[in-house]
C-alpha positions as CSV (number, residue, x, y, z in Angstrom):
1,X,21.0,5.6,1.3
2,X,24.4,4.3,2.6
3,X,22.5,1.5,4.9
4,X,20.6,0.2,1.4
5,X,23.0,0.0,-1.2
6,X,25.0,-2.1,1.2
7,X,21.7,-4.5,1.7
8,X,21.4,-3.7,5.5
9,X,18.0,-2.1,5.1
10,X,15.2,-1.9,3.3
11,X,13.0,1.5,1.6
12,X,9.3,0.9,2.2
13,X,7.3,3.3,0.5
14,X,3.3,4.9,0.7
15,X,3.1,7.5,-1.8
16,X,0.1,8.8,0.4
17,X,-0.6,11.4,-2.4
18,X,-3.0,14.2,-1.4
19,X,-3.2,16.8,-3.7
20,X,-3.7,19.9,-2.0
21,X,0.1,19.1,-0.5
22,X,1.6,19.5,-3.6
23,X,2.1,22.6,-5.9
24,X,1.1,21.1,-8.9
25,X,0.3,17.3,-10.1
26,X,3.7,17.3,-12.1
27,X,5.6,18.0,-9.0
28,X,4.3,15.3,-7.5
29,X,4.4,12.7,-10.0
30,X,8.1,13.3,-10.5
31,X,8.6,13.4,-6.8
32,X,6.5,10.1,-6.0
33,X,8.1,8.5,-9.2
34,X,11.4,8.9,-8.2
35,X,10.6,7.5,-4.5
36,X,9.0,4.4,-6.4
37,X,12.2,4.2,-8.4
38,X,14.4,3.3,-4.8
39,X,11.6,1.7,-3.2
40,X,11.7,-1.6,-2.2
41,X,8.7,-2.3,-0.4
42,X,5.8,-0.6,-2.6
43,X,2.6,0.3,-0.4
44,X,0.1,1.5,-2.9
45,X,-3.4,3.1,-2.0
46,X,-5.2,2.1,-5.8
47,X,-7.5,5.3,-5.5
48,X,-4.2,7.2,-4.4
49,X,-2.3,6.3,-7.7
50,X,-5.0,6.4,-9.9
51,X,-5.2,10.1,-9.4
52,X,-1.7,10.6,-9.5
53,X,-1.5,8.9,-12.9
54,X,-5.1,10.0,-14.2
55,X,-6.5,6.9,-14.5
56,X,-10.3,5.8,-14.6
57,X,-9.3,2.1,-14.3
58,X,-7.3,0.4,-11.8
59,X,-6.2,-2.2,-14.8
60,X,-3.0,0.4,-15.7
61,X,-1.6,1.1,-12.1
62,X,-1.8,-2.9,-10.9
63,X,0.0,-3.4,-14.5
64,X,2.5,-1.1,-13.5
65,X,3.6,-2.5,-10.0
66,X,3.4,-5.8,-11.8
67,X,5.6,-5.2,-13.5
68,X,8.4,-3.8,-11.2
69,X,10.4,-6.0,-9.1
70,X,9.8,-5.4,-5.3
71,X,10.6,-7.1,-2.1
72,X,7.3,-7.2,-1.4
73,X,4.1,-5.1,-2.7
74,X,0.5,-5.1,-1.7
75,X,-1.5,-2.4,-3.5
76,X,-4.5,-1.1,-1.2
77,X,-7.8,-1.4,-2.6
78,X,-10.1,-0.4,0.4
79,X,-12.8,-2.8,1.5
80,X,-12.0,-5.1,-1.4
81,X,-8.7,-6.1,0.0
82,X,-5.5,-5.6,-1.1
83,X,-3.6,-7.7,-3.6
84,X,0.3,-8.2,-4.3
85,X,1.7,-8.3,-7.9
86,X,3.9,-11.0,-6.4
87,X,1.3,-13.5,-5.7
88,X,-1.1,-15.4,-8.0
89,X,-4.1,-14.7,-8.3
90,X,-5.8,-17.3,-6.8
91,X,-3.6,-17.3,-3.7
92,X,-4.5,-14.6,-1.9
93,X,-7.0,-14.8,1.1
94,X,-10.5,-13.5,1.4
95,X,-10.7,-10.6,2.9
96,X,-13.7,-9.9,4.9
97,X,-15.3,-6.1,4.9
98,X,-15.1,-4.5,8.0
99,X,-18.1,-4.8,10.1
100,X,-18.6,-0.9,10.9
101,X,-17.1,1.8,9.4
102,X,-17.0,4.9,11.2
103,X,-13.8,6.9,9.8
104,X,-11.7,5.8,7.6
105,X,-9.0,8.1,8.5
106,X,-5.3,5.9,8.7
107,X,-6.6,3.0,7.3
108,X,-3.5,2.7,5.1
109,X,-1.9,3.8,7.7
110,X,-2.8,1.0,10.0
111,X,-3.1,-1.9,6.7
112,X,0.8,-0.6,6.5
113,X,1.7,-1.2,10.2
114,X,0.3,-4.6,10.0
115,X,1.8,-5.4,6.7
116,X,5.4,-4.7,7.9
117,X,4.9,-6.0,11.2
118,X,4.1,-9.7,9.9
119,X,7.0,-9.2,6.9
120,X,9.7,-8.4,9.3
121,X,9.0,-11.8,11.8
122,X,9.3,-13.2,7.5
123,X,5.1,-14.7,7.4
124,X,4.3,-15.0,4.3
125,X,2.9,-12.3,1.8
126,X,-0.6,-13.7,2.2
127,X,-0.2,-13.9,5.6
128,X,0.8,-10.2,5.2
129,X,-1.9,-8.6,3.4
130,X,-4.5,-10.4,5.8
131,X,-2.5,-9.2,9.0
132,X,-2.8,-5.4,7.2
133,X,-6.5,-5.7,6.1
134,X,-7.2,-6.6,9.6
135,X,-6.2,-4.0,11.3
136,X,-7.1,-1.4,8.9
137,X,-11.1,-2.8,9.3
138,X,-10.4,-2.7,13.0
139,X,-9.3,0.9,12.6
140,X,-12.2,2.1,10.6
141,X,-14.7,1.4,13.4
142,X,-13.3,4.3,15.2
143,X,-13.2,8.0,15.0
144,X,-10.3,9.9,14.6
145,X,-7.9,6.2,13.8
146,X,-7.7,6.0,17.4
147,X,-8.8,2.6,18.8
């Protein structure tokens, strides 16, 4: 806390939500909602967030990081590629599918690695996203997200 409100750090945040890890949905609402509330960096799984917020349309959760202010965003959206509030719409990249998909375990996981990676040597958000999709169609070739 001490390193970010004096600007030499930045909170990058995957709410990850799974919900057999959490008592009840509440619980983990108000948890994951306060953790978007510092964030800076917002790394979003669409299917994740949907659940958490009981939506049947990703139109309300994309609103919502919209219309935060964030460092930098990209909301995860599987094999359709990601997208970040703070681009246009018609400049992000094409994101090609993934040519085999064995397990999909740490996909995010990896698209997040990637994502940071390029943002910390400063690229470009689009240069970002594609650097995370990437990697996460790489990963899902593999069992057990180990290349």
């Amino acid at each position: 806390v001490t390193l970010r409100k004096a600007g030499d750090t930045l909170f990058a945040f995957d709410s990850n939500y799974r919900t057999q890890l959490w008592p009840d949905e509440d619980t983990a609402r108000a948890t994951i909602s306060a953790f978007w509330d510092i964030a800076d960096i917002a790394l979003p799984s669409i299917d994740d967030e949907m659940a958490l917020r009981g939506q049947a349309d990703e139109k309300p959760v994309i609103d919502w990081f919209s219309a935060r202010s964030w460092t930098a965003c990209a909301i995860k959206r599987g094999a359709r590629g990601p997208l970040s509030p703070t681009l246009e719409t018609g400049r992000h990249p094409d994101f090609p599918p993934a040519q085999t998909v064995v397990d999909t375990t740490s996909a995010g996981d990896a698209f997040n690695g990637a994502f940071l990676a390029a943002f910390s040597r400063g690229e470009p958000i689009a240069n970002c996203l594609s650097a995370g999709h990437k990697l996460a169609s790489i990963v899902v070739g593999h069992r057990g997200a180990i290349i």
